[in-house]
C-alpha positions as CSV (number, residue, x, y, z in Angstrom):
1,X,148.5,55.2,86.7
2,X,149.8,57.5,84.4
3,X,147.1,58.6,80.9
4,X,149.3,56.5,78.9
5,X,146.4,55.1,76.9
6,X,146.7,52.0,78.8
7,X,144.4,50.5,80.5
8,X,146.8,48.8,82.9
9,X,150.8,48.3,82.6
10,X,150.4,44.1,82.5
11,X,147.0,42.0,81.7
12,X,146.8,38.4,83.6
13,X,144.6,35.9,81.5
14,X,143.4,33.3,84.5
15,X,142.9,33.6,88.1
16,X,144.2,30.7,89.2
17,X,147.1,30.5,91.7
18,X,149.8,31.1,89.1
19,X,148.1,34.6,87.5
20,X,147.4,35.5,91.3
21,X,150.5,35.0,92.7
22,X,152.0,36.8,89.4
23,X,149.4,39.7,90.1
24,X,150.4,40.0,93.6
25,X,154.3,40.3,92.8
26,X,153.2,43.2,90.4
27,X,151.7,45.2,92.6
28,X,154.3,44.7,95.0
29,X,156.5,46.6,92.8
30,X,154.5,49.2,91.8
31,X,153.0,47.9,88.6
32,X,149.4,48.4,87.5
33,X,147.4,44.5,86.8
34,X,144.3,43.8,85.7
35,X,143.3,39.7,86.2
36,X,141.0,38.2,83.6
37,X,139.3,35.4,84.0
38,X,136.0,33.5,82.1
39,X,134.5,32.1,85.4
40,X,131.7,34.5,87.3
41,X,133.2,33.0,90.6
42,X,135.7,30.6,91.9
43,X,134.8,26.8,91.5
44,X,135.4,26.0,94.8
45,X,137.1,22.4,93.3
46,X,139.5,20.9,95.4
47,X,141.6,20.0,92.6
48,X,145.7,20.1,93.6
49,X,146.0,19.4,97.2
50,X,149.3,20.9,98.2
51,X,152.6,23.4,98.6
52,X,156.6,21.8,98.4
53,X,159.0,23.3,100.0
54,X,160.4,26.2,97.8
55,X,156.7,27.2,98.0
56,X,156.5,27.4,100.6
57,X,159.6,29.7,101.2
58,X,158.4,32.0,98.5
59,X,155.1,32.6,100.6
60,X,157.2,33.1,103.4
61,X,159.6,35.7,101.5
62,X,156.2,37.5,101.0
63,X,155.6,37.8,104.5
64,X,152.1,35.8,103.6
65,X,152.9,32.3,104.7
66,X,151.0,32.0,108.0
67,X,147.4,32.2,106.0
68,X,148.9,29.0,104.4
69,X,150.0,27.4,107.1
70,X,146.8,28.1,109.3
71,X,144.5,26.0,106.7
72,X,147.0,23.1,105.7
73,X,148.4,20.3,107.1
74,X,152.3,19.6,107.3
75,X,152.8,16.4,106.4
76,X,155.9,13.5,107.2
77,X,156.7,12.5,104.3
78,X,156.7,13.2,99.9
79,X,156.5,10.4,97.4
80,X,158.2,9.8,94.0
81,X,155.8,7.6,92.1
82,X,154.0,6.8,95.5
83,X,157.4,5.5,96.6
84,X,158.2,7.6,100.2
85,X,160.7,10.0,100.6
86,X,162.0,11.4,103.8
87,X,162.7,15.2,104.4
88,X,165.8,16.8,105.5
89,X,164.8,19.6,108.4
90,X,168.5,21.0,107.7
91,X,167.6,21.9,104.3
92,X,164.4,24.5,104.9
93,X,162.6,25.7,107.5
94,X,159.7,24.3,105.6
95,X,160.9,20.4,105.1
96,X,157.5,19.2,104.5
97,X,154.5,18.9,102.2
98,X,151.6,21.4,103.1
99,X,148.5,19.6,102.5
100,X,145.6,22.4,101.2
101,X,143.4,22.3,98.6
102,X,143.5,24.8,95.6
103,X,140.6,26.0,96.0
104,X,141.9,27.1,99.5
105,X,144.8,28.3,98.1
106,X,143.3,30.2,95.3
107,X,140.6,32.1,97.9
108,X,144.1,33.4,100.4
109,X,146.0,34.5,97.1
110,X,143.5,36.1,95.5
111,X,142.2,37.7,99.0
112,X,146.3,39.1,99.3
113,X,145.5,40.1,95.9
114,X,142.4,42.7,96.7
115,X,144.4,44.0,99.6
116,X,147.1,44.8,97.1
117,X,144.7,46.9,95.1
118,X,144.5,44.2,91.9
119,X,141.7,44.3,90.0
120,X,139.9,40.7,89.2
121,X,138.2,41.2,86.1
122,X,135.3,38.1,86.1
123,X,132.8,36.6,83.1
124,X,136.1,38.2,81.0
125,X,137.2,36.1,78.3
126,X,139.9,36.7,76.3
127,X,139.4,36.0,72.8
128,X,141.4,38.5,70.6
129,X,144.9,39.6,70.5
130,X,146.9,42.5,68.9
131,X,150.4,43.4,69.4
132,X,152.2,46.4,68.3
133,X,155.2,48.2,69.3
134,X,154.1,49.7,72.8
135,X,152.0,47.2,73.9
136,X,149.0,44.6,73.5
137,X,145.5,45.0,72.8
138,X,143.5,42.5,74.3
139,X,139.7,41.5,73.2
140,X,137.6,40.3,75.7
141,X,133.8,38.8,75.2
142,X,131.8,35.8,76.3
143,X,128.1,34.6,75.4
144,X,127.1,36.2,78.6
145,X,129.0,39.7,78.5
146,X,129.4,42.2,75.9
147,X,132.2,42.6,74.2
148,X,135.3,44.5,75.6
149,X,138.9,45.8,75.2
150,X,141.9,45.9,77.4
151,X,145.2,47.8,76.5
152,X,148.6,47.0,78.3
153,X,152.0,46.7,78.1
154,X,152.2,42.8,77.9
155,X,150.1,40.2,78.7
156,X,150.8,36.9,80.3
157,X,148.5,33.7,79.7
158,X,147.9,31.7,83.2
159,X,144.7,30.5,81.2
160,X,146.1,26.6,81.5
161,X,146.7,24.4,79.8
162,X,144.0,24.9,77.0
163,X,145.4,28.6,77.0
164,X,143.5,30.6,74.8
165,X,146.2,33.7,74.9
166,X,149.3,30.2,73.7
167,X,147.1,29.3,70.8
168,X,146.2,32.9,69.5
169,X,149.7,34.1,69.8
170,X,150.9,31.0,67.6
171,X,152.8,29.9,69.8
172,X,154.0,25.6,69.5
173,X,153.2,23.3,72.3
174,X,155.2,20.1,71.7
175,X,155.1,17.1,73.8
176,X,154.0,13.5,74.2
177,X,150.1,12.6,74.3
178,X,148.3,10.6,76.8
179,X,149.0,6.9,77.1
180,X,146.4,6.4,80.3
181,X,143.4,8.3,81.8
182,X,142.8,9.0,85.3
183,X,139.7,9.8,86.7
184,X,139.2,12.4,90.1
185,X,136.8,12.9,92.5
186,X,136.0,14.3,95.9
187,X,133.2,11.6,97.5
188,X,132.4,9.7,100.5
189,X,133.1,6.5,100.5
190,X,131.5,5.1,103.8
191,X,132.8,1.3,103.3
192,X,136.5,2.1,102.7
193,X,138.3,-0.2,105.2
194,X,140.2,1.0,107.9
195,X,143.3,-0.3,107.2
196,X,143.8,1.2,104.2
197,X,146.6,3.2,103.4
198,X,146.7,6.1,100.3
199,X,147.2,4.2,97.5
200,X,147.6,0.7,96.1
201,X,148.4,-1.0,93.3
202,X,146.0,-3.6,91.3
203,X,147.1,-5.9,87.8
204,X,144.2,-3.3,86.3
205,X,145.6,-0.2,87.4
206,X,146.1,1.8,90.8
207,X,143.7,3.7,93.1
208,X,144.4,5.9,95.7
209,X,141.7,7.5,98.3
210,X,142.5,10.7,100.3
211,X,141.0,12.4,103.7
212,X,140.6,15.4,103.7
213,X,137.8,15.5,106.3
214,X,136.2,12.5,108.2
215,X,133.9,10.7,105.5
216,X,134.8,12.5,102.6
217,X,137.7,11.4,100.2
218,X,140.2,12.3,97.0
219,X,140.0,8.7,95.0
220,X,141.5,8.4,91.9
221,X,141.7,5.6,89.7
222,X,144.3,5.5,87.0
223,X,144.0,2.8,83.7
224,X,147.2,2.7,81.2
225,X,146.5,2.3,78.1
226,X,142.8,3.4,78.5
227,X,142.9,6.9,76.7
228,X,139.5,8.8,76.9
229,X,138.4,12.2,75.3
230,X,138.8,14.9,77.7
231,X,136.0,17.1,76.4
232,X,133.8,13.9,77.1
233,X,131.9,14.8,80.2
234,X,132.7,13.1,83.7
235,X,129.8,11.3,85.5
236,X,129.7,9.9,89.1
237,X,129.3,6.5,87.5
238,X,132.3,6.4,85.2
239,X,133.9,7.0,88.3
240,X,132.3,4.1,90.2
241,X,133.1,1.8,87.5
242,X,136.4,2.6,87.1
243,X,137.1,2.4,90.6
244,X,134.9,-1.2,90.4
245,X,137.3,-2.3,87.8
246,X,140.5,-1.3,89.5
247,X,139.6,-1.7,93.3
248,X,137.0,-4.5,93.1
249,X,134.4,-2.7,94.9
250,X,133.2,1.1,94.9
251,X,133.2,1.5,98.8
252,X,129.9,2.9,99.2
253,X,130.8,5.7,96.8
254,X,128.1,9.0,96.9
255,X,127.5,12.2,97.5
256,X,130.3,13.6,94.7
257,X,131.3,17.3,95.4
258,X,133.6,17.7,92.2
259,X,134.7,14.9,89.6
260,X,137.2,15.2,86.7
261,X,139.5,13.8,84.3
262,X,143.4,13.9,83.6
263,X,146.4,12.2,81.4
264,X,149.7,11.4,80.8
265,X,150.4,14.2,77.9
266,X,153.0,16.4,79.0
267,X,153.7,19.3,76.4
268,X,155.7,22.1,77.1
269,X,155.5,25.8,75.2
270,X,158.6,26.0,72.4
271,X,158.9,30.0,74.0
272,X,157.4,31.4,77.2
273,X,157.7,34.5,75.7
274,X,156.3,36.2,71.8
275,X,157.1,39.7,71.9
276,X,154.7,41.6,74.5
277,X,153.2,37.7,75.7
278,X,154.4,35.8,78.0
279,X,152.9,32.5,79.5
280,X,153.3,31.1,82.9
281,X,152.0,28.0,84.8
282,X,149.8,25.4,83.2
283,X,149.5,27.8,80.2
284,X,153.0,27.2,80.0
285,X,153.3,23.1,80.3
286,X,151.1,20.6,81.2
287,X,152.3,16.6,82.9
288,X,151.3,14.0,85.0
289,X,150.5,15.3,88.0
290,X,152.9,12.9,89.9
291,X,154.2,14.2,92.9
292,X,152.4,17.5,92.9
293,X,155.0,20.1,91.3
294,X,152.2,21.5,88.8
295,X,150.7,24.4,90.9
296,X,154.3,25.1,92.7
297,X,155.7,25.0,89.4
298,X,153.1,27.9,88.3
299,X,153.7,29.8,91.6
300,X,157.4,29.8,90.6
301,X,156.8,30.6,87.3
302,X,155.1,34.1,88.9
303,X,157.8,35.1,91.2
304,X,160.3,34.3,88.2
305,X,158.6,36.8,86.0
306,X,156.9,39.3,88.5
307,X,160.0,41.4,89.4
308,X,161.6,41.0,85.5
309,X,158.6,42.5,84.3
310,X,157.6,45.1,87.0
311,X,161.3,46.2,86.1
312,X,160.7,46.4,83.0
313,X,157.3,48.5,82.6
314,X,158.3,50.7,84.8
315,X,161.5,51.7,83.3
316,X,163.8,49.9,85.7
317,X,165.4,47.2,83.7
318,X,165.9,46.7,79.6
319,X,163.4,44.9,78.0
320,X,165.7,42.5,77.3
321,X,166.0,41.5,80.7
322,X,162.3,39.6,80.5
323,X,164.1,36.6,78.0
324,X,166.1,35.5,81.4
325,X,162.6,34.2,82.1
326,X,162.7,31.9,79.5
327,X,166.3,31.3,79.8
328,X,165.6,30.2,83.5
329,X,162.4,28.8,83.8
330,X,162.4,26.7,80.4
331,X,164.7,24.0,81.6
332,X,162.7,23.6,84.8
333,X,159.7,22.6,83.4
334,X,161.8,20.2,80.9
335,X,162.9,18.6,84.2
336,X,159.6,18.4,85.5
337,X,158.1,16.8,82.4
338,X,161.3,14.4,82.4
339,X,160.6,13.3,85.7
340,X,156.8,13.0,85.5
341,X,157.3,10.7,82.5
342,X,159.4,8.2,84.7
343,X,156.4,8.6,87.4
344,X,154.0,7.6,85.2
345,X,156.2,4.6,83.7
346,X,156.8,3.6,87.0
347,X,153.0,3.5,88.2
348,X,152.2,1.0,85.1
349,X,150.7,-1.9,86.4
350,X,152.3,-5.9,85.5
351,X,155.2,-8.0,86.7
352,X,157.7,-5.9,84.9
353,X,156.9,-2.3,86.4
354,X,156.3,-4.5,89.9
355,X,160.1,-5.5,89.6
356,X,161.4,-2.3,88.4
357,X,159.4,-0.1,91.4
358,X,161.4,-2.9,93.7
359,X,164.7,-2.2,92.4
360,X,164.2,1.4,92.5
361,X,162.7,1.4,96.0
362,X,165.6,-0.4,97.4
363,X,167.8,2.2,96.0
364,X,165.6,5.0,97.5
365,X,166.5,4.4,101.0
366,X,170.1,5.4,100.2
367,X,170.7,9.4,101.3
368,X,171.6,10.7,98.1
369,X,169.4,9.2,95.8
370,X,166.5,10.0,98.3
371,X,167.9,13.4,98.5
372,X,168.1,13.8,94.6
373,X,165.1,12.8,94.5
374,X,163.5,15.4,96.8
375,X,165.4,18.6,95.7
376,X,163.9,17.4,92.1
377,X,160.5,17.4,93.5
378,X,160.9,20.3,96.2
379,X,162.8,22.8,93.6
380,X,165.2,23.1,96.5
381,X,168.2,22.6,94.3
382,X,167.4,25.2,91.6
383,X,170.2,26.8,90.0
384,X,170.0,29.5,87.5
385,X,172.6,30.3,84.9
386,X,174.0,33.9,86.4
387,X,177.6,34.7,86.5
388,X,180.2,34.2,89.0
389,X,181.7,31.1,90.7
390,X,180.6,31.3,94.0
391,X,178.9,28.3,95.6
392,X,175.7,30.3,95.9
393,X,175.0,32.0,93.0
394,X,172.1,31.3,91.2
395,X,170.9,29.1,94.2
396,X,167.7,30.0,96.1
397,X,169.2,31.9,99.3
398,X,169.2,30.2,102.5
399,X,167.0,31.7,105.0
400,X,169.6,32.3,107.6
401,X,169.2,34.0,111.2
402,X,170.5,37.2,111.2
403,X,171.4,39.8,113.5
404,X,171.1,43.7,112.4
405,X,171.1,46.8,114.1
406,X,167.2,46.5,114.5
407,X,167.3,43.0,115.9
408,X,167.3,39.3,115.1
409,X,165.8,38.7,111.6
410,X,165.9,35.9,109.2
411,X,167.0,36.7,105.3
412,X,163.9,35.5,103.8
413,X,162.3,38.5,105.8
414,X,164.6,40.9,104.1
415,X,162.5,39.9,101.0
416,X,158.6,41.0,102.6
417,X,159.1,44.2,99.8
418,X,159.3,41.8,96.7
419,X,163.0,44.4,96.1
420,X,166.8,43.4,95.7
421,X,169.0,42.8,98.7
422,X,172.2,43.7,99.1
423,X,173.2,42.0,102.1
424,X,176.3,43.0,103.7
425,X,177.5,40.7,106.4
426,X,181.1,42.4,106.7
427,X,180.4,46.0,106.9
428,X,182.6,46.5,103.5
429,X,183.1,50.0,102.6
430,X,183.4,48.9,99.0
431,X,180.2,47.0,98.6
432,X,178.3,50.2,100.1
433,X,180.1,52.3,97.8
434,X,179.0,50.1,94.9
435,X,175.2,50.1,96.3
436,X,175.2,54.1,96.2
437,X,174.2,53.8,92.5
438,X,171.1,51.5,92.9
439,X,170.2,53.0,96.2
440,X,166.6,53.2,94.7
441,X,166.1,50.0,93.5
442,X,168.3,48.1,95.7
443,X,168.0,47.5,99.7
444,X,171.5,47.3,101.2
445,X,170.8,45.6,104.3
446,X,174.3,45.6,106.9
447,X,174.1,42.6,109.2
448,X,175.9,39.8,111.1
449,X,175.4,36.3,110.3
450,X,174.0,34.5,113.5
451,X,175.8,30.9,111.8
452,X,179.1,30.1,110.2
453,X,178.3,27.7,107.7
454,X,175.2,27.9,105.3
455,X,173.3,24.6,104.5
456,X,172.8,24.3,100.8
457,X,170.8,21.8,99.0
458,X,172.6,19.7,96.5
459,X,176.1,21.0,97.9
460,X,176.2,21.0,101.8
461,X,177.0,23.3,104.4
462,X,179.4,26.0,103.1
463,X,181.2,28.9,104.7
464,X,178.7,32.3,105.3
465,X,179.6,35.1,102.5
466,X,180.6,37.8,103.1
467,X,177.9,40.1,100.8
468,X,175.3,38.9,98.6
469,X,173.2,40.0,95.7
470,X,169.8,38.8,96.5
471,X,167.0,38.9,93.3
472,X,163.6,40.0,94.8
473,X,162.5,36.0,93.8
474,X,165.2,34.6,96.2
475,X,167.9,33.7,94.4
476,X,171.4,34.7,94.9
477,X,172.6,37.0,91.6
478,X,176.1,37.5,93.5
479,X,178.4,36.8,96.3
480,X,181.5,36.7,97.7
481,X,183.7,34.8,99.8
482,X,185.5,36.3,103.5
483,X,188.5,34.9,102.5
484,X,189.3,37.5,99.2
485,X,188.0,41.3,98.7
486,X,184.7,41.8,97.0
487,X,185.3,41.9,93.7
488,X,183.4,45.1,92.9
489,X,183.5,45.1,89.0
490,X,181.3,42.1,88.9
491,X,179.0,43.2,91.7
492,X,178.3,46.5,88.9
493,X,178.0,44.2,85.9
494,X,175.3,42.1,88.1
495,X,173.4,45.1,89.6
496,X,173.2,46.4,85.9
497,X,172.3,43.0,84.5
498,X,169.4,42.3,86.8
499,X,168.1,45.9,87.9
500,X,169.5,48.1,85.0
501,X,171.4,50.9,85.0
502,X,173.1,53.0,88.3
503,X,171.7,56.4,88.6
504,X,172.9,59.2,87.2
505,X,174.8,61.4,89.7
């Protein structure tokens, strides 16, 4: 990079999937990243255990997707408070749960990462921070290393949800504390019957065991109103009493490969952003884990920010463009603490909660509850605040066929480059006109669409545009209709809003 005085244009604190995946869309625009993290190595813990839907589309708008999909497992069906929810195959190409571990999922994005050219910083603590008015110095040092500084432009804390980079920068962390105590671990449990299915409820509290492989399981016991110190360590035996207390029986239980501990709390930063910080991911909010939205929350959290702040350190965009982050991303992880809450209420054991997970079961089996219920939990149904009327805009795009002058292609592979798409499905002289002044910023991409109607989530099927403004994260900035001319004045105000100014001459 250019002798700036930097050390790097951004600095990651954590490389777990979100500050990988937020690495990776850095460097696919150009920007220079260093990833810092306190472990020597990777852990190797299981830990979450799978991708949604909108997840799996971003992967797929990267042109990564296939490593996923190679080492998980599609599965049938999602669950809302273990109640089942059926998938829609209209809705995504991806209508499914992938089952794979973390650590799997960490060891593909952080191999994408190396091939990018990031550089994985290890044994790197962060443990001092200094703002000024071109950028951040960050102070790095653990017991084992000596100390060391890193200057960048910004830096963004994927650190979770202890984050070191949240508490130095003062920033709040409001939320509700933990009401019950779960307890994790990846065993065998050689006398688990045969009949048993995921997860069950008891008057004590609800377990649920796993396979991952033949002989070795996920349980996890959950106790309300049992709240235990998370700093206190985790033993093999707490577990096997817990489960003992729960379940009645331990089921053989040996042989742990990784144990742990979570909660209820759910706290959510009061800004993603403080000047040149940012947070993202865990770092950012913490939940329940019900229903597995907290890595794919992180991982859209990344590809939120990636292309804002590429823009911006590279003299693309405004700076001001990076508060749409918060702006955007905020109110999802509001819904996903919102909905995590009524998870966890609903999992309580006792006659009450039995009566009230009956009620809302029945009404689960009607099509548009179950499908509010899986756009909540998929992300499918995500709609941004960005101007214009059109059905589309702000929605993720669909991942319509396409036919160009090159072939058959699909939208989402329009998006390999991590760049703006102008997609122009009319051959409108006025829209190309319009794209002239972004020409190096913005892809315009002429082609026919291979369907009349679009399938959107939360709305329906609805009539193919004519052009659309697609952000480098997916979503649709702009569009218009077949029906009336593109209106070309808010096509400007949108290419200027999102990827800055046209260029000069």
């Amino acid at each position: 990079m250019e002798d700036t005085g930097m050390d790097a244009d951004v600095v990651i604190a954590g490389a777990g999937p979100t500050g990988l995946m937020l690495a990776c869309e850095l460097r696919l625009a150009g920007a220079d990243v260093v990833v810092v993290e306190q472990l020597a190595q990777r852990t190797g813990e299981s830990r979450a255990g799978g991708i949604h839907s909108r997840t799996l589309e971003v992967l797929d708008q990267r042109g990564v997707l296939d490593r996923f999909l190679a080492e998980g497992a599609p599965q049938p069906v999602g669950h809302f408070s273990a109640l089942y929810l059926d998938f829609d195959e209209s809705e995504s190409r991806h209508p499914y749960p992938l089952m794979i571990l973390q650590s799997a999922i960490e060891r593909l994005l952080e191999e994408w990462a190396t091939e990018l050219g990031v550089r994985v910083r290890r044994s790197s603590e962060v443990s001092g921070i200094h703002q000024d008015e071109t950028g951040v110095r960050v102070e790095l040092g653990t017991a084992d290393t000596a100390p060391a500084t890193l200057r960048a432009r910004y830096l963004v804390g994927c650190d979770g949800g202890r984050s070191t980079v949240r508490k130095l920068s003062g920033i709040d962390f409001p939320g509700t504390e933990a009401t019950m105590t779960a307890l994790i671990g990846d065993v065998e449990l050689p006398d688990l019957p045969e009949d048993y299915v995921w997860v069950r409820r008891t008057p004590s509290g609800d377990y649920s065991a796993i396979a991952f492989e033949p002989g070795w399981y996920r349980v996890i016991t959950s106790e309300y109103d049992r709240v235990v110190d998370r700093d206190e360590p985790v033993t093999l035996e707490q577990l096997r009493e817990s489960l003992v207390r729960v379940a009645g029986s331990d089921f053989g239980m040996h042989s742990p490969r990784w144990i742990s501990r979570f909660n209820d709390a759910a706290r959510q930063a009061a800004q993603y952003r403080k000047g040149r910080v940012l947070l993202a991911g865990d770092a950012a909010h913490i939940h329940f884990p019900a229903g597995g939205q907290g890595l794919n929350m992180g991982v859209q959290d990344a590809v939120n920010l990636g292309w804002k702040l590429a823009s911006v350190v590279l003299g693309r965009a405004p700076e001001s463009l990076l508060d749409s982050y918060h702006a955007e991303r905020h109110p999802v992880g509001e819904r996903v603490l919102h909905n995590t809450r009524a998870q966890s209420a609903l999992a309580r054991p006792g006659a009450a909660t039995d009566a009230l997970r009956e009620v809302f079961g029945s009404l689960m089996v009607f099509d548009d509850v179950n499908r509010h219920l899986r756009h909540m939990l998929t992300a499918l149904d995500i709609r941004y605040p960005v101007d214009g009327d059109h059905l589309l805009a702000g929605r993720r795009v669909p991942d319509a066929d396409l036919k160009t002058p090159d072939g058959a292609t699909r939208v989402h592979e329009l998006l390999h480059a991590a760049r703006p798409v102008l997609l122009d499905l009319r051959g409108s002289a006025e829209v190309a006109a319009v794209a002239a002044g972004w020409s190096d910023r913005v892809d315009l991409v002429g082609a026919r669409s291979e369907d009349d109607f679009w399938p959107v989530p939360a709305v329906g099927e609805i009539p193919a545009p004519a052009a659309l403004l697609i952000r480098p994260d997916g979503h649709v900035a702009w569009a218009s209709t077949t029906d009336t001319p593109p209106d070309t004045a808010a096509l400007r105000t949108s290419l200027t809003t999102w990827f800055g100014p046209a260029r000069q001459g």
